[in-house]
C-alpha positions as a printed Julia matrix, in Angstrom:
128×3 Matrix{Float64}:
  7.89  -14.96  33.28
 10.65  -17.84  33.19
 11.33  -19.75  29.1
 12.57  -22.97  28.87
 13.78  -24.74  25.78
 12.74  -28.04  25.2
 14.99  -29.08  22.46
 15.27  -33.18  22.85
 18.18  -34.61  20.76
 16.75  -39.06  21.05
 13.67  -39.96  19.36
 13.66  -37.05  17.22
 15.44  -35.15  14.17
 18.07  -32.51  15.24
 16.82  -28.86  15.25
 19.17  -26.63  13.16
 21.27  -23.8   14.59
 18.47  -21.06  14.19
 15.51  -22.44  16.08
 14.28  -24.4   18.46
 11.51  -27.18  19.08
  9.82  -25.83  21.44
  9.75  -22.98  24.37
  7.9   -23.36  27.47
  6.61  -20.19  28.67
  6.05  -20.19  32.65
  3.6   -18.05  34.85
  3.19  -14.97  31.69
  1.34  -12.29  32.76
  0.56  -11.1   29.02
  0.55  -12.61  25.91
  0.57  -10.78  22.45
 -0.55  -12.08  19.61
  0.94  -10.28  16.42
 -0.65  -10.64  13.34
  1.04  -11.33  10.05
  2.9    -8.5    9.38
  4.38   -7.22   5.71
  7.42   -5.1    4.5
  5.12   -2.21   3.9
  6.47    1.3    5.09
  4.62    4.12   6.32
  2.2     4.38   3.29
  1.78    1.25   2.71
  4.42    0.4    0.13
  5.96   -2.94  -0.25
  9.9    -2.56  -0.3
 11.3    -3.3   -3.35
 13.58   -6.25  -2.86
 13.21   -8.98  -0.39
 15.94   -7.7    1.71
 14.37   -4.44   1.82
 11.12   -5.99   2.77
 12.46   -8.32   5.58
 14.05   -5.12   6.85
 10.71   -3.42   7.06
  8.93   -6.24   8.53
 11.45   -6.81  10.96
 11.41   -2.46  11.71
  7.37   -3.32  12.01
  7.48   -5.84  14.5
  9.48   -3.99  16.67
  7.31   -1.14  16.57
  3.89   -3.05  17.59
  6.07   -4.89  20.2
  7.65   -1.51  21.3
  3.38   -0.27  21.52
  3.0    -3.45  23.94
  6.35   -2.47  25.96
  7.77   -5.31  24.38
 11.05   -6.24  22.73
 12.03   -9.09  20.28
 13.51  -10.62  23.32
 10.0   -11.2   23.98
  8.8   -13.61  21.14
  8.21  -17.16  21.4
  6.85  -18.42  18.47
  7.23  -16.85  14.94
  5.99  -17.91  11.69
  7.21  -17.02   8.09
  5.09  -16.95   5.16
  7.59  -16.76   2.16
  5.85  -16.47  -1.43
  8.98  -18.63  -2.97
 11.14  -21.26  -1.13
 14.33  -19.15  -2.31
 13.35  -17.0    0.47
 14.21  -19.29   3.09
 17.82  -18.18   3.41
 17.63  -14.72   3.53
 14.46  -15.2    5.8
 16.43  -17.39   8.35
 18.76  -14.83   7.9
 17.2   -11.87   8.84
 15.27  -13.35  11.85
 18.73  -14.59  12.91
 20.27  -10.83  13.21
 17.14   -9.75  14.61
 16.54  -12.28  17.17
 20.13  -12.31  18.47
 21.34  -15.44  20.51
 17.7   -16.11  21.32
 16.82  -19.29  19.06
 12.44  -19.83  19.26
 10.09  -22.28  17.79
  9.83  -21.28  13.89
  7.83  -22.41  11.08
  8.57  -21.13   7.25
  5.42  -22.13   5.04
  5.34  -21.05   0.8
  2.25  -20.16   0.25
  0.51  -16.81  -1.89
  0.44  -13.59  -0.77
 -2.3   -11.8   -0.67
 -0.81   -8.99  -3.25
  2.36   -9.84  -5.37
  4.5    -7.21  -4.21
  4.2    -9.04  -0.82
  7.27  -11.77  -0.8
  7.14  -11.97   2.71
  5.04  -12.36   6.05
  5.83  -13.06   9.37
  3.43  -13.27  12.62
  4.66  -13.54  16.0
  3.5   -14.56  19.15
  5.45  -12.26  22.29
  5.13  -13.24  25.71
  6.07  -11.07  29.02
């Protein structure tokens, strides 16, 4: 599987230092689709603070990719579900030191969690 980054700079509005417009993904042989996933640990509980829970997610998604012989070099597309703008920082943050170098398509969108302990969800798309 070959990436490219399309990342035009005429015609449209810069993208920022920690994404991306878009990645081309050439010839994959598998695709994995990862659903939204929450800073819940083992049983179930939401970490306490949003740094704890973006620590957990983060821990989470590499264990499903890690179950698909997948790393987070592998995603492509990843989008945040943050229960309060004021997330956005620490959000970008986090993906930031998880991700590495590797800048992808991102999308952060406020919206309700399905329980209030949730301040956080992020689904990925992983491609190999």
């Amino acid at each position: 599987m070959t990436t490219v980054v399309h990342n035009p700079t005429a015609g449209i509005y810069p993208a920022t230092e920690d994404y991306v417009h878009a990645i081309e993904v050439q010839a994959p042989a598998r695709i994995l689709f990862v659903a939204g996933t929450m800073g819940l640990d083992e049983n179930g509980v939401a970490g306490r603070t949003l740094d704890e829970q973006l620590a957990l997610i983060w821990s989470n998604i590499r264990t499903i990719l890690k179950s698909a012989n997948m790393t987070t070099a592998n995603i492509v597309r990843l989008t945040s579900y943050l229960r309060d703008a004021a997330y956005a920082e620490a959000n970008a943050r986090a993906r930031v030191a998880a991700l590495g170098a590797r800048r992808v398509p991102t999308t952060a969108i406020v919206a309700a969690t399905l329980s209030k302990d949730w301040l956080v969800e992020i689904e990925v798309i992983a491609a190999a």
